[in-house]
C-alpha positions as CSV (number, residue, x, y, z in Angstrom):
1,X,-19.7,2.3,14.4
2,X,-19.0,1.7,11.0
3,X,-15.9,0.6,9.8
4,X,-14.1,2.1,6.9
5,X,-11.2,0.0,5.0
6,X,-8.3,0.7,5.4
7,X,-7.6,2.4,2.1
8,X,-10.8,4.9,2.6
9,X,-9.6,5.5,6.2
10,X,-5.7,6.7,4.2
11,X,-7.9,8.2,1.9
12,X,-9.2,10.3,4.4
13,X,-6.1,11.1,6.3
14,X,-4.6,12.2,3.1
15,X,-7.4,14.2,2.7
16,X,-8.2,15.8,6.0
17,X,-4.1,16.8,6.2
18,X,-4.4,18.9,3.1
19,X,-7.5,21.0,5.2
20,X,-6.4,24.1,5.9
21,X,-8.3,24.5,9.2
22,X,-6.1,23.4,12.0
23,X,-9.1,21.9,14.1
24,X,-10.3,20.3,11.4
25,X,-7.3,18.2,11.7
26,X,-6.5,17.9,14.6
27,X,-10.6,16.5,15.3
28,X,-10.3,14.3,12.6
29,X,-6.7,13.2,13.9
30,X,-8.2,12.4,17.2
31,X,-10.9,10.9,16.4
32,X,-9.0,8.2,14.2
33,X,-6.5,7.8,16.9
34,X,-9.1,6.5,19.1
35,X,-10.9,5.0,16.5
36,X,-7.8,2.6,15.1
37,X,-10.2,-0.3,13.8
38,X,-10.4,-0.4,9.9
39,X,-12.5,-3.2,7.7
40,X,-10.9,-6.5,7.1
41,X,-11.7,-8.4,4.1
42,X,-14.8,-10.9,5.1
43,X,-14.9,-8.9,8.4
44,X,-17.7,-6.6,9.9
45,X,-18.5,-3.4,8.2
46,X,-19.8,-2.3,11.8
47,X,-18.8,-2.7,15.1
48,X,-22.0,-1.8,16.8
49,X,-20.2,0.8,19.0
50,X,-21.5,4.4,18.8
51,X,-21.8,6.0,14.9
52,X,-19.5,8.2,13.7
53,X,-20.0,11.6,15.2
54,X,-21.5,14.2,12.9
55,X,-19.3,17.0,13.2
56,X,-16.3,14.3,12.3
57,X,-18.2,12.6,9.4
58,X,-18.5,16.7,8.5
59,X,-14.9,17.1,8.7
60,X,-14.3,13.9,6.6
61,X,-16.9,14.9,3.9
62,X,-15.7,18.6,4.0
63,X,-12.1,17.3,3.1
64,X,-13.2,14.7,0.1
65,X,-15.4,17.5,-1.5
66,X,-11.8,19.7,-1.2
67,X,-10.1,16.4,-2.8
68,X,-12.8,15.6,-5.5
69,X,-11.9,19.4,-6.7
70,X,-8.2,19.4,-7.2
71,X,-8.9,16.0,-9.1
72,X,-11.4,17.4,-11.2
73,X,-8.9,20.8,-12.1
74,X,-6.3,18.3,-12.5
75,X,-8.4,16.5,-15.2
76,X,-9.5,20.0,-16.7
77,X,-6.1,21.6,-17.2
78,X,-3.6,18.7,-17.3
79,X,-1.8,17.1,-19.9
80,X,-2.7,13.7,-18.3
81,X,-1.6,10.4,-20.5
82,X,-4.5,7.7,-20.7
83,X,-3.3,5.5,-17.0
84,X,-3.0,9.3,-15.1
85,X,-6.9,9.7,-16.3
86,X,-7.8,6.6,-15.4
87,X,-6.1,6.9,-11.9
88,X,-7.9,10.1,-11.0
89,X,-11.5,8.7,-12.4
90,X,-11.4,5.6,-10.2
91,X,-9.9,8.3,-7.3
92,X,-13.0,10.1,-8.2
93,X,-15.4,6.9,-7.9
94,X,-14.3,5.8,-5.0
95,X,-14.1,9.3,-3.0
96,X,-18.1,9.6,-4.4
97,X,-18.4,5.6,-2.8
98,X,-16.6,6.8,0.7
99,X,-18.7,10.1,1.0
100,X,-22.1,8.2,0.6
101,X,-21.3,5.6,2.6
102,X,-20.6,8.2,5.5
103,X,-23.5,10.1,4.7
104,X,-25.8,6.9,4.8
105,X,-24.4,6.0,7.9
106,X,-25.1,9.8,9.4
């Protein structure tokens, strides 16, 4: 199964929490709980176990797209100072990064 680090696997969390669909959550939340193993630097990016299940790489990719849209209205109607813009871009780049990665590995 591939392995997500651990910041993409917060990322996620974060993500998934702010669904609004309580089985959504609570798949996702289950899933991770049984799935604890994240990426460790110079460590496998898979642990050859089963892939991630579709319908919880669907939840995952369903909550990034909700995330990359609240970042991108942030960046439309916010008075943002230079660092806040640059925050929410590299957000932005690495939330495109996780999604293709899980896609790839669908």
């Amino acid at each position: 199964m591939l392995l997500l680090s651990a910041k993409a696997r917060r990322f996620i969390d974060a993500a998934v929490n702010d669904l609004p669909d309580p089985e959504q959550r609570e798949a996702w939340s289950a899933w991770a709980r049984a799935n604890p193993d994240v990426r460790t630097p110079d460590g496998p990016t898979d642990d050859r176990g089963e892939p991630v299940p579709v319908g919880i790489a669907a939840v995952a990719l369903a909550a990034l797209s909700r995330k990359v849209v609240r970042l991108r209205q942030r960046l439309g109607v916010a008075l943002l100072d230079e660092d806040e813009i640059s925050d929410v871009e590299n957000d932005l780049t690495f939330i495109d990064t996780v999604g293709a990665v899980l896609i790839k590995k669908l």
